[in-house]
C-alpha positions in Angstrom: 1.9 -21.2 16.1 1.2 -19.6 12.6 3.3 -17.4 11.4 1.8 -13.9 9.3 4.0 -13.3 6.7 4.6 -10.7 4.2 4.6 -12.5 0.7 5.1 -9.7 -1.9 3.6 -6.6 -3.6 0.6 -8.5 -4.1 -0.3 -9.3 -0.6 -3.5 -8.7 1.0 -4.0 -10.2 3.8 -8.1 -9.6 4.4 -8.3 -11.1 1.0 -11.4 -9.5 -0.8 -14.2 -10.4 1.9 -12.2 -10.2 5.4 -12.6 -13.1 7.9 -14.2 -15.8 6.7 -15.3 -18.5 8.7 -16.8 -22.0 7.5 -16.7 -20.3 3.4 -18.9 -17.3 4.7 -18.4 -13.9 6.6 -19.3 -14.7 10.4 -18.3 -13.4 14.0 -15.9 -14.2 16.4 -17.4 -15.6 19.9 -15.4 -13.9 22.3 -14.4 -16.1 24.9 -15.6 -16.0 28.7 -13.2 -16.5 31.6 -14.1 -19.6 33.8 -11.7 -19.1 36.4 -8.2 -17.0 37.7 -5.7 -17.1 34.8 -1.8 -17.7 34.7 -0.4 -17.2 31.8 2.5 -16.4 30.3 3.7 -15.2 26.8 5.5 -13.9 24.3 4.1 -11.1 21.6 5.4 -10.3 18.5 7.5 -6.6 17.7 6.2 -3.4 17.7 4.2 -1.6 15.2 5.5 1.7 15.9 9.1 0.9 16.2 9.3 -1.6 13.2 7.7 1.1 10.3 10.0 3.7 11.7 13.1 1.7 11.9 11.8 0.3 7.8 11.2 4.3 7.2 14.8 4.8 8.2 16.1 2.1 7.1 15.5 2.7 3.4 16.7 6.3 3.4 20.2 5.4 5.1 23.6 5.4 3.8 24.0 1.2 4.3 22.2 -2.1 4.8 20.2 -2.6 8.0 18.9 -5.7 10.0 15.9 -5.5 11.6 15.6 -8.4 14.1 12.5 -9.9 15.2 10.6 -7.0 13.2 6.7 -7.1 13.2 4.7 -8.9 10.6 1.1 -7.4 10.5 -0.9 -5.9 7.6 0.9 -2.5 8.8 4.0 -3.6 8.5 3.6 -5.5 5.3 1.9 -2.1 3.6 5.2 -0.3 4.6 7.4 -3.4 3.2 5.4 -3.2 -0.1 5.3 0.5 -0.5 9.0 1.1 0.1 10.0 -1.5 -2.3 7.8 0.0 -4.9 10.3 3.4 -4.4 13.5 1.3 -4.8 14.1 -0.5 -1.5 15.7 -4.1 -0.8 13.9 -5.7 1.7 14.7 -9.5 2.1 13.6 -11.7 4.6 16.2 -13.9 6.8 16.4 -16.7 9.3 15.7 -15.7 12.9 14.5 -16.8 16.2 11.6 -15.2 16.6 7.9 -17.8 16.5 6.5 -14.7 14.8 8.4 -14.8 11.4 11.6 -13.7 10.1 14.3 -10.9 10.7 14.6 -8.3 7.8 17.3 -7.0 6.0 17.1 -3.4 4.2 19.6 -2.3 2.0 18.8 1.3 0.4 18.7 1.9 -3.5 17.8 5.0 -5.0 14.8 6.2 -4.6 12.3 6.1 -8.0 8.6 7.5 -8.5 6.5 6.1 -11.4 4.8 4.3 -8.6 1.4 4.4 -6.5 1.2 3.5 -3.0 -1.5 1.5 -0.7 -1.6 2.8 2.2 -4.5 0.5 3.4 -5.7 2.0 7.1 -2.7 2.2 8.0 -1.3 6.3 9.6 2.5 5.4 9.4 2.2 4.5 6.1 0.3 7.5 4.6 1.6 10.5 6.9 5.6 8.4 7.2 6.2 8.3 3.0 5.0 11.0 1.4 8.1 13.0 3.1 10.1 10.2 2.0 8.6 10.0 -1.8 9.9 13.4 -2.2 13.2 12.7 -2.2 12.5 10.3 -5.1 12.0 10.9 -8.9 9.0 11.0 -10.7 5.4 11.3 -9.7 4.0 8.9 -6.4 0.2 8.4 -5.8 -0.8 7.4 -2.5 -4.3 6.0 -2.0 -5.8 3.3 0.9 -9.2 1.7 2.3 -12.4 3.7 2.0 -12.1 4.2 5.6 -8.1 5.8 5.4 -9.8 8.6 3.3 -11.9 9.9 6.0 -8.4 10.5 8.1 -6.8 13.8 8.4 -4.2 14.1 5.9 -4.3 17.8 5.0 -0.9 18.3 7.7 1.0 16.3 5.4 -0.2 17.8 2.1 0.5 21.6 3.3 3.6 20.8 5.2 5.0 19.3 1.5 3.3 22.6 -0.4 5.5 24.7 2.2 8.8 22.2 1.6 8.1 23.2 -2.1 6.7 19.7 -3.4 4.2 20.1 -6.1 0.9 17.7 -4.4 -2.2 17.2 -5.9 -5.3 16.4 -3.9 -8.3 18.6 -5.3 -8.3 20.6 -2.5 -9.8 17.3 -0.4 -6.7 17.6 2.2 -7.2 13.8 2.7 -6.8 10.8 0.2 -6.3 10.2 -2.7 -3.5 12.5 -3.6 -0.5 12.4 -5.8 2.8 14.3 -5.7 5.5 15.0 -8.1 8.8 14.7 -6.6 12.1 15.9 -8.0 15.2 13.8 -6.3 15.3 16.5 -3.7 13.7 18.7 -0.8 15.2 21.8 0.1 14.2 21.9 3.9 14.4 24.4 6.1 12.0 25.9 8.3 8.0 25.5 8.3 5.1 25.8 10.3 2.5 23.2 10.8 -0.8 22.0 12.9 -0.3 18.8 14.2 -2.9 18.8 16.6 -4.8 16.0 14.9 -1.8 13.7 14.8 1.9 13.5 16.4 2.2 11.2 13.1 2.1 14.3 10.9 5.4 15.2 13.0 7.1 12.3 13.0 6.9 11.8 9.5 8.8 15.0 8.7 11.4 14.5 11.4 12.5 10.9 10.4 13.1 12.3 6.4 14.1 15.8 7.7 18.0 14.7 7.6 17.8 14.2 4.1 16.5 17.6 3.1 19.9 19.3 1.7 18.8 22.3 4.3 18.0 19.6 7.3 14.5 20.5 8.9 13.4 23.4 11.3 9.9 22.2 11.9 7.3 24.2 14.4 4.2 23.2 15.8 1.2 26.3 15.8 -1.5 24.0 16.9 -3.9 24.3 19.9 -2.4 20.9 21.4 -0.3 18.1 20.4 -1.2 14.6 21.2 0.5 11.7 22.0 3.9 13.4 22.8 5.7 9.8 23.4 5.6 9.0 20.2 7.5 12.2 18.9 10.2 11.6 21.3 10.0 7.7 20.1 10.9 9.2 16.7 13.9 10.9 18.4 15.0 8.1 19.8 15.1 5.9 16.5 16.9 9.0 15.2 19.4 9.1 17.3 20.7 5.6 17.0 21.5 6.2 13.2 23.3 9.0 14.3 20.7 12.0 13.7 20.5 14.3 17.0 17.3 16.4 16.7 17.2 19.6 18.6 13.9 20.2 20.5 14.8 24.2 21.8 11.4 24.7 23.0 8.0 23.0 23.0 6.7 22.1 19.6 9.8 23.2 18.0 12.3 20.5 16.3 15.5 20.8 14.3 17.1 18.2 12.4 19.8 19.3 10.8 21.5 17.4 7.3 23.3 14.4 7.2 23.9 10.8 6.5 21.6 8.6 8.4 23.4 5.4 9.9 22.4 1.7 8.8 21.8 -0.5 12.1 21.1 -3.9 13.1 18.6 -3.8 15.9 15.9 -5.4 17.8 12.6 -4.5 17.4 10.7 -4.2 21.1 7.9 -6.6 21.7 4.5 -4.3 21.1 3.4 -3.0 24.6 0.1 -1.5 23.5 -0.8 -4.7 22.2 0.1 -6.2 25.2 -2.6 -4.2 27.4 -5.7 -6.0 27.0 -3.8 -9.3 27.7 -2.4 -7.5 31.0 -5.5 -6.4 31.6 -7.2 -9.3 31.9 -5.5 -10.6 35.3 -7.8 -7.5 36.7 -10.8 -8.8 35.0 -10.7 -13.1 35.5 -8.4 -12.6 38.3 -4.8 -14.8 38.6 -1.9 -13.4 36.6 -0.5 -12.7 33.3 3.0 -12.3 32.6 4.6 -10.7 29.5 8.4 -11.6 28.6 10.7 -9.7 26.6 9.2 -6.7 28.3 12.2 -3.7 28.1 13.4 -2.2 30.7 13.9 1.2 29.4 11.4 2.3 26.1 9.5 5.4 24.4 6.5 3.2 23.9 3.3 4.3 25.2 1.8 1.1 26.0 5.0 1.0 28.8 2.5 3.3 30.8 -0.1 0.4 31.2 1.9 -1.2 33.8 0.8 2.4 36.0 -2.6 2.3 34.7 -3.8 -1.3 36.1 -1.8 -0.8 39.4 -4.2 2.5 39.4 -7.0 0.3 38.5 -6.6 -2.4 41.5 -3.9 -4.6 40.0 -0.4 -5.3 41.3 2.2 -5.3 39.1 5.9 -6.6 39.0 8.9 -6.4 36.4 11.5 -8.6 36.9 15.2 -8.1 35.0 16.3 -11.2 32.7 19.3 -9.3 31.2 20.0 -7.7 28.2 17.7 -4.8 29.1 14.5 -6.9 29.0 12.3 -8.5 31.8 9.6 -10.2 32.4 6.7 -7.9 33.6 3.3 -9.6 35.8 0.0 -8.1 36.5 -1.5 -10.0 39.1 -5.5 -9.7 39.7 -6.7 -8.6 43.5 -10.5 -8.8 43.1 -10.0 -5.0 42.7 -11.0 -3.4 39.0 -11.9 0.5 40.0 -12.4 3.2 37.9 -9.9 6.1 37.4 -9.5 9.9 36.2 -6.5 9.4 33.2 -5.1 12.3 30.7 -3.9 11.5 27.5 -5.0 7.8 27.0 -3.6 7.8 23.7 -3.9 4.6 21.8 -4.5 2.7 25.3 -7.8 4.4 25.6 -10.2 1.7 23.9 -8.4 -1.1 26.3 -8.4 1.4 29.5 -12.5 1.7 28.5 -13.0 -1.9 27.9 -11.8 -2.4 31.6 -13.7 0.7 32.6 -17.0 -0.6 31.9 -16.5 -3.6 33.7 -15.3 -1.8 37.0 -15.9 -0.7 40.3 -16.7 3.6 40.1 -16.4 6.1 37.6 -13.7 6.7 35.1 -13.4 9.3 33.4 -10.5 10.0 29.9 -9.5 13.4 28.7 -7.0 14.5 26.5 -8.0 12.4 23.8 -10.5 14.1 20.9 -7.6 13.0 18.3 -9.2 9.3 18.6 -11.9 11.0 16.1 -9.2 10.5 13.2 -7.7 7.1 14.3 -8.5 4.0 12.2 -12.1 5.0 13.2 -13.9 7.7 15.5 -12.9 5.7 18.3 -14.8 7.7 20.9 -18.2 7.5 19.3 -17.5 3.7 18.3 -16.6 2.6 22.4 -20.1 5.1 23.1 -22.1 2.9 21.1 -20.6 -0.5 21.6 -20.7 -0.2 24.9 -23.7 1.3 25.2 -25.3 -1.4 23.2 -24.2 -4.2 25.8 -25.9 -2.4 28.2 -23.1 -0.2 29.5 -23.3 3.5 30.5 -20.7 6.0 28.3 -20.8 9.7 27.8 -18.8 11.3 25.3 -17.2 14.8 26.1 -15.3 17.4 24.5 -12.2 15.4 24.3 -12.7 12.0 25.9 -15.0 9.7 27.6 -17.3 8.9 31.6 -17.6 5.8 31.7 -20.3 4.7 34.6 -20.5 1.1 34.8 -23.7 -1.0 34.7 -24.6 -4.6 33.9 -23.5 -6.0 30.6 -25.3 -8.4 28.4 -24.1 -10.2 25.3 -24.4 -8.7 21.4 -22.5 -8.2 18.7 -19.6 -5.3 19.2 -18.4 -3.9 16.1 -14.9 -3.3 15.1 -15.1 -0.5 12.5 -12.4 -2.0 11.0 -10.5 -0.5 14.0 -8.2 -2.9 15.4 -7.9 -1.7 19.1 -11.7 -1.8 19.1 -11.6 -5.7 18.3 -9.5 -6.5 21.1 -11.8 -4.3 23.5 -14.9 -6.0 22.4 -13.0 -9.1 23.6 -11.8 -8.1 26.9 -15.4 -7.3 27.9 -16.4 -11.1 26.4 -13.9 -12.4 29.1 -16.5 -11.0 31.5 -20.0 -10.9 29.9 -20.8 -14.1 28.3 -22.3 -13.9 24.5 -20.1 -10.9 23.2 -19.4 -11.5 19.4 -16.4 -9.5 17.8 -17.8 -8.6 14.1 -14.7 -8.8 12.5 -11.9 -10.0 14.8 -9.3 -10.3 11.2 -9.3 -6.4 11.9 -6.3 -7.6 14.2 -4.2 -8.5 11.4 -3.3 -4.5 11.7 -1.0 -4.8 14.3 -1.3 -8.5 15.9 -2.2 -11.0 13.2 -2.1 -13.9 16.1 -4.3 -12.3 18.6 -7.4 -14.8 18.3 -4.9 -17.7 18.9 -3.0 -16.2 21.5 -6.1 -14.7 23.2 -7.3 -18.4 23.3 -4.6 -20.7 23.3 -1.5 -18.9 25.5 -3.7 -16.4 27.7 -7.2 -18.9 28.7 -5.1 -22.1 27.5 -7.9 -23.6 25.1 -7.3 -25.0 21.9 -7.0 -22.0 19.4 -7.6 -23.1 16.0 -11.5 -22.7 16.2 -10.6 -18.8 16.3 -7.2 -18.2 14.8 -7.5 -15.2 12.4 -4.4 -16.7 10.8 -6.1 -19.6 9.6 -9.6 -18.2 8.7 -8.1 -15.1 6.5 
């Protein structure tokens, strides 16, 4: 297996001209299922837990280890930016096949810098809380498509923290702030209804504001709830108890946040479309290192395919992990689901290959994701032939016969890998640009066609052609 590795402040990993295959731009033939799988494998850590733990990691009182951490684009943005404030981050030996354990030790904090936030929302909505607590002026900028995300949370809730922000009155990127060694704190309204993000990111530096952080939500809704308490969680193993009085209201009061040595969680969203194919070729797919007990969303997939036909088992291994198994019945029905979150392009991808309707709510925030993610599963699907309304805040999906064509990532990630769980289906499906799932899981094409349809991978292995 190749290994995606972070290799310094100059590291891009899309290079200038994204995947290239055979010395020219080309797309990815998504591979069709010829019979019942049973697979079995291992995926690497999770996004989500391994930029939060780097977040708190540089802003504690002592080193931390990060074992078995993540190493995506994502991750790597997060690595480079927090350097450029004054961070150690050095790689060490481990035992994951994935690359390298971290360790972080905390310096002090320095501005004079600019920061790349790529496409990445941890990484623009996480640091600019933390880049106020440092010295000096700190410009963050990213891809052409991060500037069409919502960023105007972040730059008001600084404004109302008393950090001077420039951003020409845009509310999104490019913009630049002036920080002063310190934040004051205390208490301030915001509307994160486009993003729990804009939340988190105040709650994980809210300890280090010399008034802590009393932080209320005046939005219409707030989406994707499991990752706020996620950001508890982390919290609270460095020592930091937030308060959470009512709904939408958070306190984190001041103090020293704890170095830790801990292991990051395997990614469970990334693992859905892998479960989800049992449902679609049939046979099984088993996941190890699957915890028993976790704040991450994708944990919810194991309800969704039961819902959608499939049966599902965890068994224990020790150590609070387990090994969990989708097993394929012949069964892939629709379903009625609130609050897809991030799961909602895999939960479609399935959707439009089932039995019945389905039918997502709860999710218009996937307009400011990586791209509008319902309008790009409308069209994609759509263009193969597949029937897709978009409403108010989510998505019917009727199914109908699906041909071949070329589905387009929008350099989105979670729309890559559901473009390929319809190919394992409907023969001729071509992923535009499958290197978009260096984001999160640089080794998808590999493991998509080496561990989970057990066919030589290096004809598609994103790691090789970037």
């Amino acid at each position: 297996m190749h290994v995606f590795k972070y290799s310094g402040p100059e590291f891009n990993p899309f290079g200038d001209e994204g995947l290239i295959v055979g010395g020219e731009p080309g797309p990815w033939p998504a591979p069709v299922a010829t019979g019942p799988l049973s697979a079995r494998l291992a995926l690497p850590g999770s996004k989500s837990l391994t930029n939060r733990e780097l977040v708190l990691s540089a802003i504690a009182i002592g080193p931390s280890t990060l074992r078995a951490p993540l190493h995506s684009r994502d991750t790597a943005l997060m690595i480079q930016a927090l350097r450029a404030l004054g961070t150690s981050i050095v790689e060490l030996p481990g035992v994951s096949p994935f690359g390298p354990d971290l360790l972080i030790t905390p310096g002090e904090l320095s501005g004079g810098t600019s920061i790349d936030c790529g496409l990445a929302g941890t990484v623009m909505r996480f640091l600019p809380p933390i880049a106020a607590l440092a010295l000096g002026p700190v410009a963050f900028d990213g891809d052409a498509s991060a500037r069409k995300r919502p960023m105007r949370t972040t730059i008001d809730s600084l404004r109302a923290l008393g950090v001077d922000v420039n951003d020409d009155g845009r509310g999104k990127l490019p913009f630049s702030l002036y920080a002063t060694g310190s934040v004051a704190g205390g208490e301030i309204e915001i509307d994160a209804s486009a993003s729990s993000q804009f939340v988190s990111g105040l709650l994980l530096a809210g300890a280090r504001f010399t008034n802590g952080l009393t932080l209320r939500h005046i939005g219409d809704g707030l989406p994707s709830l499991a990752h706020i308490d996620m950001t508890i969680a982390t919290l609270a193993r460095r020592g930091v108890v937030v308060q959470n009085p009512e709904a939408g209201v958070w306190i984190v009061p001041p103090g020293a946040i704890a170095g830790i040595d801990i292991a990051i969680e395997p990614d469970l969203s990334n693992a859905g479309p892998f479960l989800g194919a049992a449902l679609v070729a049939g046979g099984s797919v088993t996941v190890t290192g699957w915890p028993a007990d976790t704040t991450q969303v994708g944990a919810e997939m194991a309800t969704i395919l039961t819902d959608m036909g499939g049966e599902v088992s965890f068994v224990e291994t020790g150590d609070g992990l387990g090994e969990l198994t989708v097993t394929g019945t012949g069964t892939l029905r629709g379903i009625r689901l609130d609050n897809a979150s991030e799961l909602a392009p895999t939960i479609a991808a399935l959707a439009a290959l089932a039995e019945g309707e389905t039918v997502l709510t709860g999710i218009a925030h996937l307009r400011g994701h990586e791209t509008d993610r319902l309008a790009a599963l409308v069209a994609e699907i759509t263009a193969l032939g597949g029937d897709v309304t978009e409403t108010d805040d989510g998505l019917i999906i009727r199914p109908r016969p699906l041909h071949g064509g070329l589905w387009h990532s929008y350099e989105d990630h979670r729309m890559a890998t559901a473009g390929a769980i319809i190919g394992l289906a409907v023969d001729g499906v071509l992923v535009d640009d499958i290197a978009a799932t260096a984001k999160t899981l640089p080794q998808f094409p590999e493991l998509w066609a080496g561990s989970l349809l057990g066919r030589s991978a290096r004809s598609t292995s994103a790691l090789d052609l970037i």
